[in-house]
C-alpha positions as CSV (number, residue, x, y, z in Angstrom):
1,X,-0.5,5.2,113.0
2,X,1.2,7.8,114.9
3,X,-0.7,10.1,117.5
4,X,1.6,13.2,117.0
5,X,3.6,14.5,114.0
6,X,6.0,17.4,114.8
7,X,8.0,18.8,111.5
8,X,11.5,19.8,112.7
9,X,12.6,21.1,109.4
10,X,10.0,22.9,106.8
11,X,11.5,25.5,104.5
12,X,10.3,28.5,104.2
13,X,8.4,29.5,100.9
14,X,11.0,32.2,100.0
15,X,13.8,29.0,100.3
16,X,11.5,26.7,98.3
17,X,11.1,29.8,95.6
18,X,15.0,30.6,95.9
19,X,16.2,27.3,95.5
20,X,13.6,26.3,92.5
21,X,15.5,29.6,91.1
22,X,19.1,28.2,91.5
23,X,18.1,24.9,89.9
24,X,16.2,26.6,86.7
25,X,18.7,29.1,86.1
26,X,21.5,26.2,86.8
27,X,19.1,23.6,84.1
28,X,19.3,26.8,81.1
29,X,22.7,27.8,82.0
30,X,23.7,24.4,81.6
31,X,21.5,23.7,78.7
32,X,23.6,26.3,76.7
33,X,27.0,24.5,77.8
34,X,25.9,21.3,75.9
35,X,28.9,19.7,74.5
36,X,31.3,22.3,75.7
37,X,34.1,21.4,78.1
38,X,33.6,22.8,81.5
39,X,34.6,22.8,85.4
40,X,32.1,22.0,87.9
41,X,32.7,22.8,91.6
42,X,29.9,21.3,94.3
43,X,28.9,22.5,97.4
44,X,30.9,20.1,99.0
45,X,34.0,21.3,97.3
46,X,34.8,18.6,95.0
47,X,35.6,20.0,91.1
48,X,35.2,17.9,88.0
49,X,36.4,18.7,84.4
50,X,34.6,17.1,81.3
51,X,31.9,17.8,78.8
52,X,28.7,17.9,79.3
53,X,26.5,15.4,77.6
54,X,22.8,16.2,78.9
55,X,20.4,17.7,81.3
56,X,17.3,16.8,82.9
57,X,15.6,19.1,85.4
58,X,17.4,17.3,88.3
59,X,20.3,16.6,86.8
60,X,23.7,17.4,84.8
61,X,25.6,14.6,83.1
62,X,29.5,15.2,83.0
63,X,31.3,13.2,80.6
64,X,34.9,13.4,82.9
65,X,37.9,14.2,81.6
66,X,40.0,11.9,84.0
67,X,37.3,9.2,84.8
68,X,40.5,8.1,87.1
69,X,39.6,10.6,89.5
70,X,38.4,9.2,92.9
71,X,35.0,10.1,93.7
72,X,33.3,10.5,96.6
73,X,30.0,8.2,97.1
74,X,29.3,9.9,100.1
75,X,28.3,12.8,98.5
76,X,25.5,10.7,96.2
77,X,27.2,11.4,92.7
78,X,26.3,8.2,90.5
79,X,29.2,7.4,87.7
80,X,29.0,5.2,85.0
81,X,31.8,4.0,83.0
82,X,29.6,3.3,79.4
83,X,30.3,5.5,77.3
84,X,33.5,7.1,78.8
85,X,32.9,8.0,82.1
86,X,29.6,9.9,82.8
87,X,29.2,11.7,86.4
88,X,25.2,11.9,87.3
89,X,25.7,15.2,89.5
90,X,22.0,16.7,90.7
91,X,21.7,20.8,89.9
92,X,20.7,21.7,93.7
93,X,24.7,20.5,94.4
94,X,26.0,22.8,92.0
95,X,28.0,25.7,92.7
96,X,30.1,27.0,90.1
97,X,30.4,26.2,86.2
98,X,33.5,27.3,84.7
99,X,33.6,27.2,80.6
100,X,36.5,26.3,79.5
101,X,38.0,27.8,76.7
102,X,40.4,26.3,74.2
């Protein structure tokens, strides 16, 4: 269909192999924090407290602690409000996870 195809971004294989890193280690580390109140703090600087319920390899599920809190659909984070409040937030926007203790 089209005569010419120029690629104007293409990651490099040491990105591609860095962030498949981030997002495994991100999955286990997360894995291990099932059910255990956290803090999560994106990349785009928003932090949410709950729990997490699950974890898929693209994805954490947050049950929030304040599922009053306004969020930010610009940022593509799903919520549902079945079940409490769970915030659908995908592992390559995570920064930080804080356990928190009590």
């Amino acid at each position: 269909m089209y005569q010419q195809e120029q690629a104007v971004l293409q990651a490099s294989r040491q990105e591609v192999e860095s962030m498949q890193n981030f997002r495994n280690r991100a999955y286990h580390i997360a894995m291990q924090h099932m059910n255990k109140p956290v803090r999560i703090q994106t990349i785009h600087g928003q932090i949410f407290e709950g729990t997490i319920v699950n974890v898929d390899q693209e994805n954490l599920y947050l049950r929030v602690s304040n599922p009053n809190q306004q969020y930010y659909p610009q940022h593509n984070y799903r919520f549902f409000f079945g079940g409490g409040g769970i915030l659908v937030l995908s592992l390559f926007l995570l920064l930080v996870i804080v356990l928190l203790l009590v």
